[in-house]
C-alpha positions as CSV (number, residue, x, y, z in Angstrom):
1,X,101.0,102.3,108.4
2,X,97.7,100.3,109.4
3,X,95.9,96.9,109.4
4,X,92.5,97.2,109.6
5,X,91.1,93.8,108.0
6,X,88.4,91.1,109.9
7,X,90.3,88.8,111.9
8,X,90.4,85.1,112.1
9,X,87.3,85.3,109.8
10,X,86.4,84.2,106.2
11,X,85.4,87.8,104.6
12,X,84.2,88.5,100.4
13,X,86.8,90.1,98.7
14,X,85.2,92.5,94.9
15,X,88.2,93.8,94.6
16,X,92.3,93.4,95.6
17,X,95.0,96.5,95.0
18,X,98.5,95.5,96.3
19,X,100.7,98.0,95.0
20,X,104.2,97.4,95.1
21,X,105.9,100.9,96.7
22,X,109.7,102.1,95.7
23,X,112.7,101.0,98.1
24,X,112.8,99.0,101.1
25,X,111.1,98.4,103.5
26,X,110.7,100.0,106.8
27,X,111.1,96.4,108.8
28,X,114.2,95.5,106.6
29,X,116.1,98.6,107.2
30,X,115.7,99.1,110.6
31,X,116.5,95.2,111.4
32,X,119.1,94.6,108.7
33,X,121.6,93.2,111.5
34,X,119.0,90.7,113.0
35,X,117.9,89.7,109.3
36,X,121.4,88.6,108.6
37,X,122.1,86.6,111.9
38,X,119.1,85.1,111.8
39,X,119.4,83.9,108.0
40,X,122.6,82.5,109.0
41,X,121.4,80.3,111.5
42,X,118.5,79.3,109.1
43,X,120.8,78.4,106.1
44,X,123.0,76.8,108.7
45,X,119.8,74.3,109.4
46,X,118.5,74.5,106.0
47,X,121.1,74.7,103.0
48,X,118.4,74.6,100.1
49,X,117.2,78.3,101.4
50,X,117.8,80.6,98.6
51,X,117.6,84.6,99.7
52,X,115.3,85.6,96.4
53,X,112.9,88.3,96.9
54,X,109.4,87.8,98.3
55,X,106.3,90.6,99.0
56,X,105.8,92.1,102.4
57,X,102.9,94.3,103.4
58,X,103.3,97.5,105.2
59,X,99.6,98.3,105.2
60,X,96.6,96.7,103.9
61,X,93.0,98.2,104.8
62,X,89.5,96.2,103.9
63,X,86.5,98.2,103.1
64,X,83.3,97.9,101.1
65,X,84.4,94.2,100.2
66,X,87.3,95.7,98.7
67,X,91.3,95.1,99.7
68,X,93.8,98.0,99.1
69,X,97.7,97.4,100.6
70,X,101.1,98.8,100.1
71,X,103.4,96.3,99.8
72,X,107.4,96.0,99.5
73,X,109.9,93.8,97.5
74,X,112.2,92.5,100.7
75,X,114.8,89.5,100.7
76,X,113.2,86.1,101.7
77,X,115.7,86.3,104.6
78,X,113.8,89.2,106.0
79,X,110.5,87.4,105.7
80,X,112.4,84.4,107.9
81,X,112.9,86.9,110.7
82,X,109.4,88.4,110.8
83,X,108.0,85.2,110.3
84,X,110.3,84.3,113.5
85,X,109.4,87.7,115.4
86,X,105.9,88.4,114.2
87,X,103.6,89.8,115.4
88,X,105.3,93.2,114.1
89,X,102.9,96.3,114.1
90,X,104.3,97.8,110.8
91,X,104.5,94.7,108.9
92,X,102.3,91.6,107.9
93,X,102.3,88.9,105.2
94,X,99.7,88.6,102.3
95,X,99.6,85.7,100.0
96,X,97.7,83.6,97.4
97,X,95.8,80.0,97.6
98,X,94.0,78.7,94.3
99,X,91.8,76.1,95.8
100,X,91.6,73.8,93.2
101,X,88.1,71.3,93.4
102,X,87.3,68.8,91.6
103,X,84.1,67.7,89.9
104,X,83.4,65.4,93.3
105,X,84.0,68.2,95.4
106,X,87.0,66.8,97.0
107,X,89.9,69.7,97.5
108,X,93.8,69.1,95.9
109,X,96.2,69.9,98.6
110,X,99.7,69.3,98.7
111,X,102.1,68.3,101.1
112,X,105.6,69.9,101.5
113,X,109.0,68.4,100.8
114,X,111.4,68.6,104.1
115,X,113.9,71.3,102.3
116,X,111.1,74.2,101.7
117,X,110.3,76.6,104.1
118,X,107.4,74.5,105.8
119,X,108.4,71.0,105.5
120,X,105.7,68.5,105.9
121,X,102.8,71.3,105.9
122,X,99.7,70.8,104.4
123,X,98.3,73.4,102.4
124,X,97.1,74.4,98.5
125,X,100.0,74.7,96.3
126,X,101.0,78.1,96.6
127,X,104.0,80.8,97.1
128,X,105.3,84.2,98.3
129,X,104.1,86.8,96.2
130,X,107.4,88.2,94.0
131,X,107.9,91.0,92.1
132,X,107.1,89.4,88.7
133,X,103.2,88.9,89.8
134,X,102.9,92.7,89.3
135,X,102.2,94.4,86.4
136,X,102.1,98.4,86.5
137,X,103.3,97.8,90.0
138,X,99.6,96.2,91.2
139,X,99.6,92.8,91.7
140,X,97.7,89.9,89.4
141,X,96.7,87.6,92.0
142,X,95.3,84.5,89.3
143,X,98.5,85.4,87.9
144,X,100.4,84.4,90.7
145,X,98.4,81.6,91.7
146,X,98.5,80.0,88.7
147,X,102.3,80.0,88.2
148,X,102.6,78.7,91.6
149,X,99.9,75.7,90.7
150,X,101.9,74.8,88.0
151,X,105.2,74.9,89.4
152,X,104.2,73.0,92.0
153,X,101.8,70.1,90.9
154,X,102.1,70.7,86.9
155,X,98.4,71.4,86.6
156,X,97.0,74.7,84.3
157,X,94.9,76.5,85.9
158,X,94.9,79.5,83.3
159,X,91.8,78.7,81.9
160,X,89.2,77.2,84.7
161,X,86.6,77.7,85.7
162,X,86.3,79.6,89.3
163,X,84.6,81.9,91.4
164,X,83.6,85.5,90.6
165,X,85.3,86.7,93.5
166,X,87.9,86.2,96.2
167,X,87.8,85.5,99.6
168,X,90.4,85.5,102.3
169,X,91.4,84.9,105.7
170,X,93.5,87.0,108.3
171,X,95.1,84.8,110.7
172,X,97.9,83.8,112.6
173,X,100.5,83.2,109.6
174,X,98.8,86.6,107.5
175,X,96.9,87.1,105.0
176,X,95.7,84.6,102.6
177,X,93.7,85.7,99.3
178,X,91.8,83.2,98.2
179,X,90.0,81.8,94.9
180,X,88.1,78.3,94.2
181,X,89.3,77.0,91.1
182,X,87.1,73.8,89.3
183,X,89.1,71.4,87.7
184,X,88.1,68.6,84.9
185,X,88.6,65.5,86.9
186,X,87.5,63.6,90.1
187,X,89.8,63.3,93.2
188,X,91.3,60.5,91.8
189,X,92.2,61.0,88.8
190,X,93.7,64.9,89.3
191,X,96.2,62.9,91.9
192,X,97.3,60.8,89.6
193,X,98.7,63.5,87.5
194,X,100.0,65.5,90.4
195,X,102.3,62.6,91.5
196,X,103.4,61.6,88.0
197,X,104.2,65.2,87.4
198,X,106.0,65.2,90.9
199,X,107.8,61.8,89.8
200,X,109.5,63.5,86.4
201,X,110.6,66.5,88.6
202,X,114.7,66.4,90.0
203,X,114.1,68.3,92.3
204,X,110.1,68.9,93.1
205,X,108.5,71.4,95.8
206,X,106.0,68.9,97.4
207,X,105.9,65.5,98.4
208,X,102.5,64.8,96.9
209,X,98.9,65.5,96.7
210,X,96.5,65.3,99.5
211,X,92.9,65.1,99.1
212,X,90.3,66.2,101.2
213,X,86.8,65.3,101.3
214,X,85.5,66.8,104.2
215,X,86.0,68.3,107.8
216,X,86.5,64.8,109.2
217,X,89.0,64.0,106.4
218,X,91.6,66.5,107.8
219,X,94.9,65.6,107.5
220,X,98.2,66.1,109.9
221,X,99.9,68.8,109.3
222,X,97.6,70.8,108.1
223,X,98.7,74.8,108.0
224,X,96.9,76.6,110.3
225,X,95.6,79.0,108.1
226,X,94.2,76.0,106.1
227,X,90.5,74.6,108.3
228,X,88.6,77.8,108.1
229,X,89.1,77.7,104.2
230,X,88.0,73.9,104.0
231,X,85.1,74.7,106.3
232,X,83.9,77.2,104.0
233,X,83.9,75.3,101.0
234,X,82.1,72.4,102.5
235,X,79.6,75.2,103.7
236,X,79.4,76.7,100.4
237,X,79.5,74.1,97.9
238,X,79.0,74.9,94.5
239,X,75.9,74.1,92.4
């Protein structure tokens, strides 16, 4: 097992393998007792929890602008206790952020609802990695960050326009893999659609959009994996 990615850096990314390995992971079967006590005392605070399954990396290893990681289906209450314990030498995190821009350059965040796992954060409408983003056991990253775009703000992002590549950052909170995505609308106007979608939902994910216009347009509660991303894109606007 080994991590050898750039650090607290925004690095190119050609080319992501995650490939989703057999059985469990080592983390979850040597902390299976922990796992369980702590999940009780985070359903105990949090009812809406729900133990579904969620990705967890046991290596990942960056090289010629290319990403290649093992990875392991594990309960979401094992995530909870390395999220809770982390850093953990033999396991990190990796997930996905479609970073959806609109045609005035502004950038469509979202803010969470207080019975998700991050209540009140401030980050691009995203999710855990699960078992149904793979296909032939290798991830499809637009895959998954276009179910969790929709899901969460009722926009399709299947068939934008976006960036030839990825990039990503390796911070703090893990991995995040990311890709601008350019939607058909100013600031505005996309808002509007995400809150009337949000509105019609009984039970929606996120509070409601929050736009961004620039590093001195941050909002609170940002995630902290969340200002080296928006610095880039104001750094690297598109033509």
């Amino acid at each position: 097992m080994r991590f050898d990615i750039p650090r607290n850096q925004i690095f190119p990314i050609e080319d992501v393998t995650l490939t989703l390995e057999e059985g469990q992971h080592p983390y979850e079967l040597a902390e299976s007792k922990s796992i369980a006590a702590n999940w009780r005392a985070e359903t105990a605070a949090n009812p809406s929890l729900f133990d579904g399954e969620v990705i967890l990396l046991s290596e990942m290893v960056y090289s010629a602008r290319r990403v290649k990681a093992r990875c392991h289906a594990v309960r979401y209450s094992t995530f909870l206790h390395w999220r809770r314990n982390r850093p953990v030498p033999s396991i990190e995190h990796v997930f996905a952020h479609a970073v959806p821009v609109t045609t005035d350059n502004a950038l469509i965040a979202a803010r969470m609802l207080g019975h998700t796992a991050n209540p009140g954060w401030v980050y691009f409408a995203a999710g855990a990695l699960e078992p149904d983003d793979f296909r032939g056991g290798v991830a499809d990253i637009d895959f998954n960050m276009a179910r969790e775009v929709r899901e969460e703000t009722g926009l399709d992002i299947t068939h934008a326009r976006r960036d030839a590549h990825y990039h990503a950052f390796s911070g703090q909170t893990g991995t995040v893999i990311a890709r601008r995505f350019y939607l058909d609308g100013e600031a505005e106007e996309i808002a509007g659609r995400i809150r009337r979608f949000v509105n019609g939902q009984n039970d929606p994910e996120i509070e409601g959009p929050v736009i961004i216009r620039g590093m001195h347009d941050l909002p609170e509660g940002l995630a902290p994996h969340m200002p080296p991303l928006i610095e880039w894109h104001f750094s690297n606007l598109p033509r």
